[in-house]
C-alpha positions in Angstrom: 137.1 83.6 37.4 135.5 86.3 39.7 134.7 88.4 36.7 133.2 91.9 36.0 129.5 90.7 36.3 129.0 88.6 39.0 131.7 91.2 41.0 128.7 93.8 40.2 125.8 91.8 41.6 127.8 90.6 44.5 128.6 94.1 45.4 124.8 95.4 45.7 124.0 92.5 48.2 122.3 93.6 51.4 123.9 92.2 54.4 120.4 90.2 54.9 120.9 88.6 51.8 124.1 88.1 51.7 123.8 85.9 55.1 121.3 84.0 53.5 123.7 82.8 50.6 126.0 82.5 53.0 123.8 79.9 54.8 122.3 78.2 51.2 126.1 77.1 50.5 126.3 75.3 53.5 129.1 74.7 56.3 132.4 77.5 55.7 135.5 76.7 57.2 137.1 80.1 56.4 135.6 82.3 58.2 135.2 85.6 56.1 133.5 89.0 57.0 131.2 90.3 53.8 130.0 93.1 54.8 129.9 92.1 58.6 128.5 89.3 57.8 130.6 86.2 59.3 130.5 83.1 57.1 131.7 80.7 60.3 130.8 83.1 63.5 130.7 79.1 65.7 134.1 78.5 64.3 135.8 75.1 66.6 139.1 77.5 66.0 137.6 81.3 66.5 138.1 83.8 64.1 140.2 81.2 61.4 141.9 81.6 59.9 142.2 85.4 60.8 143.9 84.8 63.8 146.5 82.5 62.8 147.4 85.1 59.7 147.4 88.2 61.8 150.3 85.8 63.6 152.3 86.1 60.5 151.3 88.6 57.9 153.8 90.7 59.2 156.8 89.1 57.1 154.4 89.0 53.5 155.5 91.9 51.8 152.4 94.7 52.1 152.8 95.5 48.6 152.6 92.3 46.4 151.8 94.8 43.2 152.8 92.7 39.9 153.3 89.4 41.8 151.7 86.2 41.3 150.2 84.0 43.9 149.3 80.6 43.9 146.9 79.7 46.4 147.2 75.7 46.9 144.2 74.1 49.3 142.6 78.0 49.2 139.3 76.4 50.8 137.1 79.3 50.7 139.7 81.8 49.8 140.5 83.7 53.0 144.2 84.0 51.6 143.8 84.4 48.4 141.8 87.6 49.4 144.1 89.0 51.7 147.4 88.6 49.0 144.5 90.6 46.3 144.0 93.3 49.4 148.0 93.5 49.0 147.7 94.2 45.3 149.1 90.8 43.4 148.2 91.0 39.8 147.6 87.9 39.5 145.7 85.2 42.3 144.9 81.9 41.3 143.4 79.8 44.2 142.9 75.7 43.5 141.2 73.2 45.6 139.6 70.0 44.5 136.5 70.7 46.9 133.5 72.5 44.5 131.6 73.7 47.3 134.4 75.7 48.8 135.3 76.8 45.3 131.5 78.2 45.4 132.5 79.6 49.1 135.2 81.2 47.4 134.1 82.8 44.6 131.3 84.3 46.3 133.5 86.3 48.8 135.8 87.1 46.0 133.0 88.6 44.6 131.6 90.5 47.7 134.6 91.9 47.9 134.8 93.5 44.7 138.0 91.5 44.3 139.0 89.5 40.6 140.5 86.8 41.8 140.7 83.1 39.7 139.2 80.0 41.3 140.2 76.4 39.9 139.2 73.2 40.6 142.7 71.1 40.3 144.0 68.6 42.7 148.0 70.3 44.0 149.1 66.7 42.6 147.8 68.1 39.0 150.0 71.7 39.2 151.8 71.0 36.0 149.2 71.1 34.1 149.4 75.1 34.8 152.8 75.8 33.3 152.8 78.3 35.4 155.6 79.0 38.1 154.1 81.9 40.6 155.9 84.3 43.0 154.4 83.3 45.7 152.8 80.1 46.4 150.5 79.4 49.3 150.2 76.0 51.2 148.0 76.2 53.9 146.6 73.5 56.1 146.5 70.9 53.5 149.6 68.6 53.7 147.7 67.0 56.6 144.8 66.3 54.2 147.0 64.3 51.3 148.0 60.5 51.5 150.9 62.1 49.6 152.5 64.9 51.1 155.8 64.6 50.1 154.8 64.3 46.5 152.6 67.2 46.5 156.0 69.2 48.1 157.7 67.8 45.2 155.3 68.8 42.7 155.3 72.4 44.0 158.7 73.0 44.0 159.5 71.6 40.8 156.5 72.9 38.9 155.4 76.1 40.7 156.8 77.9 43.0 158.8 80.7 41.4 160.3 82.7 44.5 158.3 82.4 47.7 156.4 79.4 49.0 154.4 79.8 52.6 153.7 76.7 54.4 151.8 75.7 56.9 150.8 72.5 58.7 148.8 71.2 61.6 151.4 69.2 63.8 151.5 67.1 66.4 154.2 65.5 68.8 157.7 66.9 69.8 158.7 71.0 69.2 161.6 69.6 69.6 164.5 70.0 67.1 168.4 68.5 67.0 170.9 68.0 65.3 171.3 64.4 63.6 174.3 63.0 61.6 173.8 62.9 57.7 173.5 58.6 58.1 173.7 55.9 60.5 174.9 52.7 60.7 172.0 49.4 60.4 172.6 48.4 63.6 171.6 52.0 64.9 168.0 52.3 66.9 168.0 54.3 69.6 168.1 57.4 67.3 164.6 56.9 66.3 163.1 56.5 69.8 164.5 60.0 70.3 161.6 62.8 70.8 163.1 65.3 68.6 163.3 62.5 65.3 161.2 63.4 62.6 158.2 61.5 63.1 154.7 61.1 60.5 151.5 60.3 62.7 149.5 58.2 60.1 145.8 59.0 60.7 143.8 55.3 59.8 140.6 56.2 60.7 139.7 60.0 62.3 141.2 62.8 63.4 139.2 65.3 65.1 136.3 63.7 63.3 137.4 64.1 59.9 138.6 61.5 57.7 140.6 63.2 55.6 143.2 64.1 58.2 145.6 61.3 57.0 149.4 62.2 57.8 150.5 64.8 61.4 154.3 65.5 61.1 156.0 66.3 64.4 158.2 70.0 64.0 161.2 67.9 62.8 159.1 66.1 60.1 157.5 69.6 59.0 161.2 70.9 58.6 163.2 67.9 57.5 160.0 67.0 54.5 160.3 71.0 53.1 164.4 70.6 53.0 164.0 67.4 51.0 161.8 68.9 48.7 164.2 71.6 48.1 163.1 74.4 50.1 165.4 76.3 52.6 163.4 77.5 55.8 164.2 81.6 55.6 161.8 82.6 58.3 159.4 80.3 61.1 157.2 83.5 62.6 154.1 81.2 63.8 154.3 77.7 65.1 153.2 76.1 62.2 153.9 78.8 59.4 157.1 79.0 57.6 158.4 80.9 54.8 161.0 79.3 52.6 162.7 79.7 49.0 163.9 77.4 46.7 167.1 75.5 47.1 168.5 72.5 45.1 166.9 69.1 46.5 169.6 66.5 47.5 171.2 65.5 44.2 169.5 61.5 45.4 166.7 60.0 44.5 164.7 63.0 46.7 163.0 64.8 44.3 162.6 62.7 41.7 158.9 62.7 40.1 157.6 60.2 37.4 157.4 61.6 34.1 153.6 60.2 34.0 152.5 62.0 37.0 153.2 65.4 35.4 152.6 64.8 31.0 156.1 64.6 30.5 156.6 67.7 31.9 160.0 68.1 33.8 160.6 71.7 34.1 
């Protein structure tokens, strides 16, 4: 928790010293200004992830007083900051990674914002008994060896209203219509450039190892449907915002009781 305390110190932090923490907790991939100081000024990206959410802020709601957030993946908590700057009561960001939960706390804390850092794995959201308002999912379904379980896991366990997603993707923008099933003997349809299509990632990507699955637009859109999400708005290439709709009554869906505690609502 950014509490009362640390909130206090952080606030009477010189620029000069708050660059050097900056630089004593080591490589940030958000890049945050505290107090003009930029926490990745060489960012590969630019300004990231500001300029991929001035691309979409527009259709997050610019009052959010009262709401929850969940902020899955929040790295060092660029967005978990900006839904506090929008008034959510309640921000809880998770990420498994304690250095950028360090990141994160700390510009929290600059910021003269109370905002709840966690280290739990989005495969461990039950444990919360929590369903939020508005969950965030940014940038990390490219990171899992199990994305479609993690998708799973968030609709079923906590996303309340509102989940915004966002992927890296690769491949085909393209997007068709396809029939509901196809015979055995059918195998042209998958040589098509608009079939969802998974890039498994064995080695590197982009010199990171943990870049493990790249869905093509189809993938992105046909994974969050399964999952139970209906697409309401796509206002960025790789952002969209969605609400909960019943998964296909199949097996989609379905999550072992010993993943979760027993847990099934």
């Amino acid at each position: 928790m950014t509490n009362a305390a640390s909130i206090d110190r952080a606030r009477l932090l010189s620029p000069a010293e708050i660059r050097k923490k900056v630089g004593e907790m080591g490589q940030w991939f958000h890049n945050i200004n505290l107090k003009g100081v930029q926490t990745a000024p060489d960012h590969f990206l630019g300004d990231y992830p500001n300029v991929k959410w001035q691309r979409f802020e527009h259709v997050i709601p610019r009052d959010l007083e009262g709401m929850s957030v969940l902020d899955a993946g929040c790295n060092a908590g660029f967005y978990s900051i900006q839904m506090k700057l929008r008034g959510a009561g309640r921000v809880l960001g998770i990420d498994y990674d304690d250095l950028y939960l360090e990141q994160a706390r700390f510009a929290a804390a600059v910021k003269g914002l109370d905002i709840e850092f966690r280290n739990l794995s989005v495969y461990r959201v039950a444990e919360l008994r929590e369903k939020f308002d508005i969950v965030l999912f940014m940038g990390v379904l490219y990171h899992l060896r199990h994305p479609l379980l993690a998708l799973d896991l968030l609709r079923q366990f906590a996303v309340k209203d509102i989940f915004v997603f966002q992927s890296m993707l690769r491949g085909s923008g393209e997007i068709e219509d396809l029939e509901e099933d196809y015979s055995f003997s059918e195998a042209d349809v998958f040589e098509g450039r608009a079939f969802p299509r998974m890039h498994f990632i064995e080695k590197k990507y982009s010199g990171d190892p943990t870049n493990w699955w790249i869905p093509n637009r189809a993938c992105a859109e046909a994974m969050l449907r399964s999952a139970g999400f209906r697409i309401l708005e796509h206002p960025e290439k790789e952002v969209y915002v969605c609400g909960r709709a019943e998964p296909d009554s199949s097996a989609h869906g379905c999550i072992p009781s010993w993943l979760t505690g027993g847990r099934d609502d």
